[in-house]
C-alpha positions as CSV (number, residue, x, y, z in Angstrom):
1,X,-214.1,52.0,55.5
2,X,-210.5,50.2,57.0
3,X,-210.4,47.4,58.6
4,X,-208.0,48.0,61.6
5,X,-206.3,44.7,62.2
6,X,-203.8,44.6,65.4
7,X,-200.9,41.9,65.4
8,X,-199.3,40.0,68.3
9,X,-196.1,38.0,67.3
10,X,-192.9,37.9,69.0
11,X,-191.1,37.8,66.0
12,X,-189.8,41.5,64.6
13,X,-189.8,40.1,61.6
14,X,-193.3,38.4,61.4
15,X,-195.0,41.4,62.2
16,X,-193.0,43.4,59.3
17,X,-193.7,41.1,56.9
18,X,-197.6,40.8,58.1
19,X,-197.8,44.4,58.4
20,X,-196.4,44.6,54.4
21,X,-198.8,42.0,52.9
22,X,-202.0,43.0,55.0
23,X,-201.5,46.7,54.0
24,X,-201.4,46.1,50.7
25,X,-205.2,45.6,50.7
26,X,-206.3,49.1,50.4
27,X,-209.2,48.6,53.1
28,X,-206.4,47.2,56.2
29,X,-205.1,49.2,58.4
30,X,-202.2,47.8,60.5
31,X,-203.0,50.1,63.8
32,X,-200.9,48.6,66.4
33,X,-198.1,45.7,67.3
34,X,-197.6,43.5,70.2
35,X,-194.7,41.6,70.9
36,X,-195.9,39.3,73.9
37,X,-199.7,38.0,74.5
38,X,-199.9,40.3,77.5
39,X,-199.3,43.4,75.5
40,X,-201.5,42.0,72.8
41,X,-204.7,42.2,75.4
42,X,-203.6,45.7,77.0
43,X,-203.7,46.9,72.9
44,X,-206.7,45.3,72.3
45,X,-208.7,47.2,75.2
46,X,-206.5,50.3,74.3
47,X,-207.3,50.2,70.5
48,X,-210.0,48.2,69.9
49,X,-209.5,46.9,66.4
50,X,-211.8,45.2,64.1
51,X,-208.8,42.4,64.2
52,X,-206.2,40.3,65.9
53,X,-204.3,38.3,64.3
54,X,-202.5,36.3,67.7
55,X,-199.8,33.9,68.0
56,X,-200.3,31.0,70.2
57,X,-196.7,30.7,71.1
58,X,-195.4,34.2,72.9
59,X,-193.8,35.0,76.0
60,X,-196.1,36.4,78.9
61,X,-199.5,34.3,79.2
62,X,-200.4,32.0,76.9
63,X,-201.8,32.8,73.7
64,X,-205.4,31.1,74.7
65,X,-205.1,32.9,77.9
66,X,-204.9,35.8,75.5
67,X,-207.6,34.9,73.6
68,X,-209.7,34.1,76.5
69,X,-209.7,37.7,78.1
70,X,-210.5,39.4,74.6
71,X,-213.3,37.4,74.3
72,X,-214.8,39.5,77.0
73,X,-214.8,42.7,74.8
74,X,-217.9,44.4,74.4
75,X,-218.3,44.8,71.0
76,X,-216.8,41.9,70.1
77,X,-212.7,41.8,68.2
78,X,-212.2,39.0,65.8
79,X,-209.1,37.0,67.0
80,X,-207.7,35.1,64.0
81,X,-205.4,32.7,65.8
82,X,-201.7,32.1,63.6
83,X,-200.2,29.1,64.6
84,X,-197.7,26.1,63.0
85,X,-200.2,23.4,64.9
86,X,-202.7,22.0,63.1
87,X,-204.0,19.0,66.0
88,X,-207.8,19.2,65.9
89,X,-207.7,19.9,69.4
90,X,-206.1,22.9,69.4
91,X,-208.3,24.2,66.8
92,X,-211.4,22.7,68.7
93,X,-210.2,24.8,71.7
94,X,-209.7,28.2,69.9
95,X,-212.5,27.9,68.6
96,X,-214.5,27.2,71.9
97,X,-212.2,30.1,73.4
98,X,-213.9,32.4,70.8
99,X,-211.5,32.6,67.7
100,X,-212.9,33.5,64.7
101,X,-210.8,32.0,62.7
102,X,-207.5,30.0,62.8
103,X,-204.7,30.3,60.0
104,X,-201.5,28.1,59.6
105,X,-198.8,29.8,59.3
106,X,-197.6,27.7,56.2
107,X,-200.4,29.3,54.7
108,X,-200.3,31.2,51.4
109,X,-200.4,34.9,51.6
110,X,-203.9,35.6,50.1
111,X,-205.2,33.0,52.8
112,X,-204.6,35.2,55.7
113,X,-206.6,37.8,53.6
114,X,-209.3,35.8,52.8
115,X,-209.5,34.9,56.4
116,X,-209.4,38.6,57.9
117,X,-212.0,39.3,55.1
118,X,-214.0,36.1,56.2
119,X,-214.3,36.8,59.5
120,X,-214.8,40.7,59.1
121,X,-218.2,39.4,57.2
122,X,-219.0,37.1,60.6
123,X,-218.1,34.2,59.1
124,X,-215.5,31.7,60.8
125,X,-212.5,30.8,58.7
126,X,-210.6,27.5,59.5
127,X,-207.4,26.8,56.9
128,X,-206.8,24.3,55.3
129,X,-206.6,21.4,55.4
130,X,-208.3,21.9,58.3
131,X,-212.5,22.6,57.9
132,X,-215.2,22.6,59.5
133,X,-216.5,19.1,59.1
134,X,-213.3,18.0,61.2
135,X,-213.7,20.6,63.7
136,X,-218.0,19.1,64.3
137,X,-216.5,15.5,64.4
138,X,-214.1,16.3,66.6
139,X,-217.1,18.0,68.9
140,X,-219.0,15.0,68.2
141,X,-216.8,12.5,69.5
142,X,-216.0,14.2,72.6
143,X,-219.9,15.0,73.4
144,X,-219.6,17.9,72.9
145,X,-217.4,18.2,76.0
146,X,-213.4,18.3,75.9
147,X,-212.6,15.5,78.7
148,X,-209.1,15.6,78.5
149,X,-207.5,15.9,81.9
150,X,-205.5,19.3,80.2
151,X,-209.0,20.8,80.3
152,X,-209.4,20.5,84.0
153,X,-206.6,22.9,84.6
154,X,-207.1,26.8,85.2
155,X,-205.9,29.4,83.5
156,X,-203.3,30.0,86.0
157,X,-201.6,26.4,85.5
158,X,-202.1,27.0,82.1
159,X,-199.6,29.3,81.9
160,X,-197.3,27.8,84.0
161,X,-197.0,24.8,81.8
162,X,-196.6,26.6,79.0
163,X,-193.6,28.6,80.8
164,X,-192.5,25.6,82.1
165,X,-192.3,24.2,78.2
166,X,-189.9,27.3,78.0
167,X,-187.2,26.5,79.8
168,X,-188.0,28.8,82.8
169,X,-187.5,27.5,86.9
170,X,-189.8,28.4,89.3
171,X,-188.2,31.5,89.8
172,X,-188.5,32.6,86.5
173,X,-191.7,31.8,86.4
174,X,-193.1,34.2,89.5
175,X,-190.9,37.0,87.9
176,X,-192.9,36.5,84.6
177,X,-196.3,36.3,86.3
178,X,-195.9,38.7,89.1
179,X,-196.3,35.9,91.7
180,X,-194.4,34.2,94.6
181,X,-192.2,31.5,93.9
182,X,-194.4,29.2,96.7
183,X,-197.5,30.0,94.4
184,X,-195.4,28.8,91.3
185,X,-195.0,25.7,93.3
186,X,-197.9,25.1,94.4
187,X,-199.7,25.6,90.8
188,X,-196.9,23.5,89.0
189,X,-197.3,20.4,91.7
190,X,-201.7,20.7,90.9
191,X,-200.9,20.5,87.3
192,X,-198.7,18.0,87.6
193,X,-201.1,15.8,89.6
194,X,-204.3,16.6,87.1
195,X,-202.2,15.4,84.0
196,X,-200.9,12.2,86.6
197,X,-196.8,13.4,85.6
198,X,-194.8,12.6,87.8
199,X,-191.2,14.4,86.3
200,X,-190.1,17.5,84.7
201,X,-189.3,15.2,81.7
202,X,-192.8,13.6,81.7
203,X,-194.0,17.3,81.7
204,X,-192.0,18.4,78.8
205,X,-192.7,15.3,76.9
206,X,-197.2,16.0,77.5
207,X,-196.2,19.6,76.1
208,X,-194.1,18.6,73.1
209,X,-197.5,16.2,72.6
210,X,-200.0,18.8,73.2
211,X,-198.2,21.2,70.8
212,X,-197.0,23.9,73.6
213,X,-193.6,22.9,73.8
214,X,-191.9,25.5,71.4
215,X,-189.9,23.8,68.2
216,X,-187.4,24.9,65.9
217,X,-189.2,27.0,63.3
């Protein structure tokens, strides 16, 4: 029986390469690409695969947003998030989102399989170095509860930020999201007061930080 796997990267080139090494397993299936993380969930309803393996950092919504509204499929899709951050928040708030697993992507090759396999068998996969045992003491030390004034924000300002992070104005912004520039505003000035910036730089700066400012790869 195949395992179909769907992937979401905005890189042309990822998603060849990813397409090559998982179909060299002769039980994956690569049924379907998506090149920003709003495509990824229209694919995922469309298609429902067994898989996603999602990239954090796309254009559109956010990749958590992503993950977030897949999440509500019934039956459930694995999401194996593929990301180059390995802060034990971000994997804490995956996970809490409902990833099933979460893969570096300076990862070896037959880690990625391992971790579609993992998951497939309903186990949760975490690379390494990251594990488990950081992942519960991370949970531990925050009560169980993330209080960090970034999880006070909706999904909404969420994205924003994460638009904001790159490069777009306001107007870009409501052109991306399908809202009014006022709207953009007036999400933009409540994030801004809930993480207490008080400047563009200052918000750039808590993105870079919080790992949703894009880098050089």
């Amino acid at each position: 029986m195949s395992i179909n796997i769907l992937l979401a990267d905005d890189h042309h080139l990822v998603r060849q390469g990813l397409r090559v090494l998982l179909e060299g397993e002769s039980d994956f299936m690569v049924v379907g690409e998506a090149a920003d993380a709003t495509e990824a969930v229209q694919l995922s309803d469309r298609m429902r695969p067994d898989v996603i393996l999602l990239d954090l950092m796309m254009p559109g919504i956010h990749g958590l947003a992503a993950l977030r509204q897949v999440a509500k499929c019934a039956p459930p899709i694995n999401v194996i998030i593929l990301s180059m951050y390995s802060n034990e928040a971000y994997v804490f708030e995956a996970l809490r989102d409902g990833a099933a697993g979460y893969v570096l992507k300076s990862s070896r090759a037959d880690e990625l399989v391992l971790a579609v396999r993992e998951v497939m068998a309903g186990r949760r996969y975490l690379s390494p170095p990251l594990t488990e045992k950081v992942v519960e003491a991370y949970r531990q030390s925050t009560g169980g509860v993330v209080l960090e004034p970034y999880d006070t924000l909706t999904a909404r300002e969420r994205e924003v930020l994460y638009l904001v992070s790159q490069g777009l104005g306001n107007a870009g912004i409501a052109d991306r999201l399908f809202i009014s520039v006022r709207t953009v505003e007036t999400h933009r000035a409540n994030l801004m007061r809930k993480l207490n910036l008080r400047s563009h730089a200052e918000l750039i700066r808590y993105a870079l930080r919080r790992g949703i400012c894009p880098t050089e790869e």
